[in-house]
TIGUTI-513782 format. One record per residue: x, y negated, z negated of N, C-alpha, C in turn; residue in three letters; residue number from 1. Coordinates in steps of 0.02 Angstrom, whole numbers, padded with zeros to 5 digits, always signed. Each point is the difference from the previous one (the first is absolute). Layout:
BEGIN
{n.east:X n.north:Y n.up:Z ca.east:X ca.north:Y ca.up:Z c.east:X c.north:Y c.up:Z rest:ALA nr:NUM}
...
! end
This chain:
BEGIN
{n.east:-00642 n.north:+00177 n.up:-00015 ca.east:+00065 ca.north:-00027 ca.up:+00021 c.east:-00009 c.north:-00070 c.up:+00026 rest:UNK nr:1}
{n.east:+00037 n.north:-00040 n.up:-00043 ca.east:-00011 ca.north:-00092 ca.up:+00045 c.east:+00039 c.north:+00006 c.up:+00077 rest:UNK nr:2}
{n.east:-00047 n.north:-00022 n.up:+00058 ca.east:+00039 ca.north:-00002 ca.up:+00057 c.east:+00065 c.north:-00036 c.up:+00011 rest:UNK nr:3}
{n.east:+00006 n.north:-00042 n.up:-00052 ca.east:+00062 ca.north:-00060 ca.up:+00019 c.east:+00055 c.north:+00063 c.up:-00017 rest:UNK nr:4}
{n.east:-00009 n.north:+00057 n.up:-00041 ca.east:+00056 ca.north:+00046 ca.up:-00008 c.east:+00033 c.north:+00045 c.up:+00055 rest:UNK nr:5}
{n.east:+00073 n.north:-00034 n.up:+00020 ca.east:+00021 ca.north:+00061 ca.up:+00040 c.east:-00004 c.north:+00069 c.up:-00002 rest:UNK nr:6}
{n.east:-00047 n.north:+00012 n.up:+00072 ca.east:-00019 ca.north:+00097 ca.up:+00011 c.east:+00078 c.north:+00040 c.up:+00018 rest:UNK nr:7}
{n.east:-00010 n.north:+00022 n.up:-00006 ca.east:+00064 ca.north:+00063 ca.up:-00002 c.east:-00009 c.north:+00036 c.up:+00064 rest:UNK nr:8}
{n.east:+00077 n.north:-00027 n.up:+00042 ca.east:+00003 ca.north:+00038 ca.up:+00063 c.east:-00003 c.north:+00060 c.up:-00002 rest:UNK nr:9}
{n.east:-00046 n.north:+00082 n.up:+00062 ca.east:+00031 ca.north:+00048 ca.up:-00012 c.east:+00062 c.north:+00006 c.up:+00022 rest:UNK nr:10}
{n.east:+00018 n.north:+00057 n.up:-00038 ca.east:+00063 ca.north:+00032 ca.up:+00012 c.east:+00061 c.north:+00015 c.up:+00037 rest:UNK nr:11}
{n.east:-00059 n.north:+00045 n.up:+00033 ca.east:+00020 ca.north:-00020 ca.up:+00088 c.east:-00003 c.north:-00035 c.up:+00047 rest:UNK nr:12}
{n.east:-00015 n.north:-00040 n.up:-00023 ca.east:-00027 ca.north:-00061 ca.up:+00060 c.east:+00082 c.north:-00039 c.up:+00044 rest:UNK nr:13}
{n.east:+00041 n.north:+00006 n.up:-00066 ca.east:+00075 ca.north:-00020 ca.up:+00067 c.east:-00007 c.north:+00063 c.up:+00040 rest:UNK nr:14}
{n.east:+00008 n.north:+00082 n.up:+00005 ca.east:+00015 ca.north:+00016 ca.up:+00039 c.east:-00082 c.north:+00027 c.up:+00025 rest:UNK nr:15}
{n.east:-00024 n.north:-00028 n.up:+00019 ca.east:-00069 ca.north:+00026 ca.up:+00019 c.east:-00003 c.north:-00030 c.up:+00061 rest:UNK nr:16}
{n.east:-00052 n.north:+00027 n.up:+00064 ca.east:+00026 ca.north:+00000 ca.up:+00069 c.east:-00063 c.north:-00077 c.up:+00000 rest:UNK nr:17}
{n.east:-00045 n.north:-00012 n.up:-00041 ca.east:-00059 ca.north:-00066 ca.up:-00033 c.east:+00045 c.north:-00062 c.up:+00037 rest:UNK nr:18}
{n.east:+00055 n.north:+00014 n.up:-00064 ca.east:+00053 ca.north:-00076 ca.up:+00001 c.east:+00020 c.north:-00016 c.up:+00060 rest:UNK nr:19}
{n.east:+00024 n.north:+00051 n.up:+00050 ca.east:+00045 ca.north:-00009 ca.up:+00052 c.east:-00052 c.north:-00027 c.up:+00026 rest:UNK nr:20}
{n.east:-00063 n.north:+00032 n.up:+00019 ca.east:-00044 ca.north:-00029 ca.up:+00057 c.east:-00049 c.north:-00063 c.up:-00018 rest:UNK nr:21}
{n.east:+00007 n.north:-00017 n.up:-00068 ca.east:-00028 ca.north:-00068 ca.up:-00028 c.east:+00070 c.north:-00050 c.up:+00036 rest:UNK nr:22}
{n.east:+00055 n.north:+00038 n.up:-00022 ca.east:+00066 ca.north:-00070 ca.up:+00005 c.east:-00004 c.north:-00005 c.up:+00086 rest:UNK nr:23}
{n.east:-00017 n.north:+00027 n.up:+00032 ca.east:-00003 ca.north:+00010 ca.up:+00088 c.east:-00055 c.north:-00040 c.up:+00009 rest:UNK nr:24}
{n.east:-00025 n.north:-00015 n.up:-00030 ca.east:-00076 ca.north:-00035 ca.up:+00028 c.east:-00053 c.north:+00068 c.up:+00018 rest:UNK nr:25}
{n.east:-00001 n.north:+00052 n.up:-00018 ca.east:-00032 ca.north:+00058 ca.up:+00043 c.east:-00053 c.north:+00026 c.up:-00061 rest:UNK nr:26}
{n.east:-00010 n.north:-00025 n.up:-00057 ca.east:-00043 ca.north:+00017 ca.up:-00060 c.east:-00032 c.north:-00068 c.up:-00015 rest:UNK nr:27}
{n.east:-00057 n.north:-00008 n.up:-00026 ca.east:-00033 ca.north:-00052 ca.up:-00022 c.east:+00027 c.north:+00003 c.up:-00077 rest:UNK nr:28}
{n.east:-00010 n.north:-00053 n.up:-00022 ca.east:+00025 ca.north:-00031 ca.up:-00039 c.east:-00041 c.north:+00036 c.up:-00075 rest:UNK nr:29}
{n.east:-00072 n.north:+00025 n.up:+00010 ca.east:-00027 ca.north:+00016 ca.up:-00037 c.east:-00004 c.north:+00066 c.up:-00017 rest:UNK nr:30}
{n.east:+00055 n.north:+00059 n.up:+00017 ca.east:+00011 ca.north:+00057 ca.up:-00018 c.east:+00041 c.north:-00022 c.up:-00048 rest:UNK nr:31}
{n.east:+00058 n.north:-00021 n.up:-00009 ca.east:+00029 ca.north:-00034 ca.up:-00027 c.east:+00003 c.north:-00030 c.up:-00078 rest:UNK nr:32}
{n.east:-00073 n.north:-00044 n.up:+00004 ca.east:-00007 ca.north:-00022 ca.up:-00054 c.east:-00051 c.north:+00033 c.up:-00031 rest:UNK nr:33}
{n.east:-00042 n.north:+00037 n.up:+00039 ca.east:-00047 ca.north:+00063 ca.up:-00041 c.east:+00018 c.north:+00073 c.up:-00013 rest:UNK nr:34}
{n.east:+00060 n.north:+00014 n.up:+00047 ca.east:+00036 ca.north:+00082 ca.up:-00053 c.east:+00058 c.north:-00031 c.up:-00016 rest:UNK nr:35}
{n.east:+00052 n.north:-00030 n.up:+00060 ca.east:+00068 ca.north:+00001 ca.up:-00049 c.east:+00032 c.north:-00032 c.up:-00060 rest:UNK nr:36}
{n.east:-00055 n.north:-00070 n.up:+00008 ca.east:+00025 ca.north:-00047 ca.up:-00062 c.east:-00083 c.north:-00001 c.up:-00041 rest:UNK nr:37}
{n.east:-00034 n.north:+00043 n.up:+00014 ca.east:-00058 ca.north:-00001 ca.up:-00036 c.east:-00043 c.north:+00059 c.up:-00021 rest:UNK nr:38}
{n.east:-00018 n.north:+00045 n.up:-00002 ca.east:-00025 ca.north:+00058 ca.up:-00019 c.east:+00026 c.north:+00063 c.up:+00056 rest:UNK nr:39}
{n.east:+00071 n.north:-00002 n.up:-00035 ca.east:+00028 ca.north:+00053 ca.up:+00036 c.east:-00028 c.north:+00058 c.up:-00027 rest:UNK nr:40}
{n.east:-00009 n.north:+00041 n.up:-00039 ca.east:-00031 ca.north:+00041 ca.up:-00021 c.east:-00059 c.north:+00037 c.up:+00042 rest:UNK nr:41}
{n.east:-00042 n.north:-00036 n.up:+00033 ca.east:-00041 ca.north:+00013 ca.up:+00054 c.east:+00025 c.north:+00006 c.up:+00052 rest:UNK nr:42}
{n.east:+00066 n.north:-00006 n.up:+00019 ca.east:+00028 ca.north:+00000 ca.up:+00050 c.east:+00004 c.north:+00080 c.up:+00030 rest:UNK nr:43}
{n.east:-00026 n.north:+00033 n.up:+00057 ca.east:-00016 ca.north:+00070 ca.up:+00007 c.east:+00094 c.north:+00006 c.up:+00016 rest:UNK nr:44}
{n.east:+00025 n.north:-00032 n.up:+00024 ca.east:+00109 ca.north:+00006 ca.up:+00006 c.east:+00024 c.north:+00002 c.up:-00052 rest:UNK nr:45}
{n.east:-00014 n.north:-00019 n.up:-00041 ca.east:+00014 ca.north:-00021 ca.up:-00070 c.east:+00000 c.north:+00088 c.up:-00046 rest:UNK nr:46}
{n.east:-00070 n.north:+00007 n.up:+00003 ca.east:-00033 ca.north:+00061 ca.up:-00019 c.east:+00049 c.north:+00055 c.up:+00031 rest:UNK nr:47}
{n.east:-00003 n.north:+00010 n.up:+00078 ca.east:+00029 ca.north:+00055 ca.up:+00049 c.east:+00096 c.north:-00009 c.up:-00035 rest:UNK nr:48}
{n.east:+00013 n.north:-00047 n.up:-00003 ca.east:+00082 ca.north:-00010 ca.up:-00012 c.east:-00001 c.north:+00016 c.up:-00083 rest:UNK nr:49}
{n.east:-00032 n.north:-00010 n.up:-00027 ca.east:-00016 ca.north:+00016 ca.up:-00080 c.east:+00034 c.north:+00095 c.up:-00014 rest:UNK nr:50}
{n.east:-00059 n.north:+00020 n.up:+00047 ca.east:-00021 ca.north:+00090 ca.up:+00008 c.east:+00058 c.north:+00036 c.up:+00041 rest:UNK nr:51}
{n.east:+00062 n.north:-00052 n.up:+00041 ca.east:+00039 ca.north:+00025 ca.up:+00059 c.east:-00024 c.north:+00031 c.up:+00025 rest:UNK nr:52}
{n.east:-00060 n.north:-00011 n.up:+00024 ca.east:-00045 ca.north:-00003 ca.up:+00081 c.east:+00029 c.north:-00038 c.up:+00065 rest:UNK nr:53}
{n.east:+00014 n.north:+00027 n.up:+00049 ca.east:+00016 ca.north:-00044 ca.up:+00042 c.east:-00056 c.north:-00035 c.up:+00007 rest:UNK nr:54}
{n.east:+00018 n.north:-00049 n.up:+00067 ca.east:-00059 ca.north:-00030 ca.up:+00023 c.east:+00037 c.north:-00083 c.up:+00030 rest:UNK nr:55}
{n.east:-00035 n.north:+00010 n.up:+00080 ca.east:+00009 ca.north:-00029 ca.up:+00078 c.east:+00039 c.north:-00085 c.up:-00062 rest:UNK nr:56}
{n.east:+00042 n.north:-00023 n.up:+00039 ca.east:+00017 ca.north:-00069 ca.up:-00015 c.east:-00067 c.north:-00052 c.up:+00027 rest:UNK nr:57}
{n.east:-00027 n.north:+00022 n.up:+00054 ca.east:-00059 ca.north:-00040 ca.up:+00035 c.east:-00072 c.north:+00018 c.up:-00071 rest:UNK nr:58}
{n.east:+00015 n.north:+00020 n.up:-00044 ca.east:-00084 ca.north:+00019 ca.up:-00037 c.east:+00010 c.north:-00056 c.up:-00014 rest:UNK nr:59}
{n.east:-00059 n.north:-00035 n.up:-00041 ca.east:+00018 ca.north:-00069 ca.up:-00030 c.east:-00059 c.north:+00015 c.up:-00070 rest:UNK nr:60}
{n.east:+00015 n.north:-00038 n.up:-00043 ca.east:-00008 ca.north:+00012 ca.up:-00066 c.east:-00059 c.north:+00032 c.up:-00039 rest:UNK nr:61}
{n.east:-00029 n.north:-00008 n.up:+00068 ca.east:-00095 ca.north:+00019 ca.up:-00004 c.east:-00009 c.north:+00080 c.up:-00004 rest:UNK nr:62}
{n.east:+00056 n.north:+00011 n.up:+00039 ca.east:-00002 ca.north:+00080 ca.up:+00040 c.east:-00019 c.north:-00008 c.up:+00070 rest:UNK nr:63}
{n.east:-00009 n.north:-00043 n.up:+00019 ca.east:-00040 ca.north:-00008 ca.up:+00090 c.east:+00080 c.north:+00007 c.up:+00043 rest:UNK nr:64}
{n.east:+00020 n.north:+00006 n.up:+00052 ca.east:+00054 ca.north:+00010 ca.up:+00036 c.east:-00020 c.north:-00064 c.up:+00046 rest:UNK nr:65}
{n.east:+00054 n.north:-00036 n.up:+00011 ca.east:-00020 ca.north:-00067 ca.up:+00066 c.east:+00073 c.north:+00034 c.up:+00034 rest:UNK nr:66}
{n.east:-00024 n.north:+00046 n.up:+00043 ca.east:+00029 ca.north:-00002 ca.up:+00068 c.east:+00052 c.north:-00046 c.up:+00055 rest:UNK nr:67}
{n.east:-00025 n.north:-00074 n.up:-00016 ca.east:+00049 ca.north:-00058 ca.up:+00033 c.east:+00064 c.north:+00020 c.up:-00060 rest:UNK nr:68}
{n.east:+00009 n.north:+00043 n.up:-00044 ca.east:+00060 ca.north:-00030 ca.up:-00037 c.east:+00044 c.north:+00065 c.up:+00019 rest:UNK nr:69}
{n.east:-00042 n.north:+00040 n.up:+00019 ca.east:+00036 ca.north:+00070 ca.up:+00029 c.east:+00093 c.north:-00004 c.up:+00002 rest:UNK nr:70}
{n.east:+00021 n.north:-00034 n.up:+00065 ca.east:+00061 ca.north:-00020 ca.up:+00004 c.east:+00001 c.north:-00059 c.up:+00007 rest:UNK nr:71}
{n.east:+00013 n.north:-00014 n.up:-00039 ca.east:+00017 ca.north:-00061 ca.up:-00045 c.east:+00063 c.north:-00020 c.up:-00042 rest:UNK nr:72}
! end
């Protein structure tokens, strides 16, 4: 795939709890561009929302849970 080609947002990523806490300043910038606008597919939310698995708005794309996003 040539990089200059636009990657394909996931899916969910408007309503995904990622966006809100990237647009808040409360997510680094690089979840972002490595599951939601970049290999979403690896994304373990992605996967869990795929299967209608729940799963915490605080997990983040890895599967790791960051706690500061708890209430948020």
């Amino acid at each position: 795939m040539n990089d200059r080609k636009k990657r394909k947002t996931c899916k969910w990523y408007f309503v995904c709890p990622m966006k809100r806490y990237y647009e808040k300043g409360l997510l680094d910038k690089k979840w972002v561009e490595n599951y939601c606008q970049g290999d979403w597919h690896q994304c373990v939310r992605y996967q869990m929302e795929e299967r209608g698995e729940p799963h915490p708005d605080w997990m983040l794309p890895d599967g790791s849970m960051d706690e500061s996003l708890r209430r948020k």
